[in-house]
C-alpha positions in Angstrom: -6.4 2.7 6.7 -6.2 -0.9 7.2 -2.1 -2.2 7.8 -0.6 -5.3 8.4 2.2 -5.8 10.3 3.8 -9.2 10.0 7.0 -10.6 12.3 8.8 -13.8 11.9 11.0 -14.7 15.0 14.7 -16.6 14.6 12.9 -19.3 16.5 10.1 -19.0 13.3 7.4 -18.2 15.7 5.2 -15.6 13.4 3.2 -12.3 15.2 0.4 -11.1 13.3 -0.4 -7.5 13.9 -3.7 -5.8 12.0 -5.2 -2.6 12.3 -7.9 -0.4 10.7 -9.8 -3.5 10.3 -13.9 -3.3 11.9 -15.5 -6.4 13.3 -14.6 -9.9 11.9 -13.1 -8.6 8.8 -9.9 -8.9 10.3 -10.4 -13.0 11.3 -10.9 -13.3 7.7 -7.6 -11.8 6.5 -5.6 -13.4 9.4 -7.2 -17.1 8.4 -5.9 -16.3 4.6 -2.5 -15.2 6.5 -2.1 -18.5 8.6 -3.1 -20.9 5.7 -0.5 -19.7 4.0 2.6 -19.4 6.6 1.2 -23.0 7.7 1.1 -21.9 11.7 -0.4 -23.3 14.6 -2.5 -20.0 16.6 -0.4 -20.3 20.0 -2.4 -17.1 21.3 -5.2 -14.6 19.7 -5.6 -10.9 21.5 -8.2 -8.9 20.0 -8.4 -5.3 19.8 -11.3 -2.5 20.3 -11.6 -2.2 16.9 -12.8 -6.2 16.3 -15.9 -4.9 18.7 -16.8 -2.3 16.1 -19.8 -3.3 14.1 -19.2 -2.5 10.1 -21.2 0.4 9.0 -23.1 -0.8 5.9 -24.3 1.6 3.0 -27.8 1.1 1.6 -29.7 3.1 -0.5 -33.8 2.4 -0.8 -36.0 4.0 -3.6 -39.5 4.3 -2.7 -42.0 5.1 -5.3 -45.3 5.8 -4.6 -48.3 5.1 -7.8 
């Protein structure tokens, strides 16, 4: 299950926690994130789960004549 976990300091510095999310996925939601609070990155820590490559379903018919 992918979560979000989103804290805003009194001084308005902002901590942007995901989980649940595989590979780059989760640059993609924080960039969406950061656009719209309007904050500079001070510091980026990734976790095991950015190292996982997304599994990818694909189906292939073969028909022979």
């Amino acid at each position: 299950m992918e979560k979000i976990k989103i804290k805003i300091g009194v001084d308005g510095a902002v901590d942007l926690q995901l989980a649940g999310f595989e590979g780059g996925k989760c640059l993609e939601v924080t960039k969406l994130l950061e656009n719209l609070l309007g904050n500079e990155i001070v510091e980026r820590k990734m976790t095991s789960e950015f190292y996982l490559t997304e599994t990818i379903e694909q189906e292939s018919k073969i028909s022979s004549s």
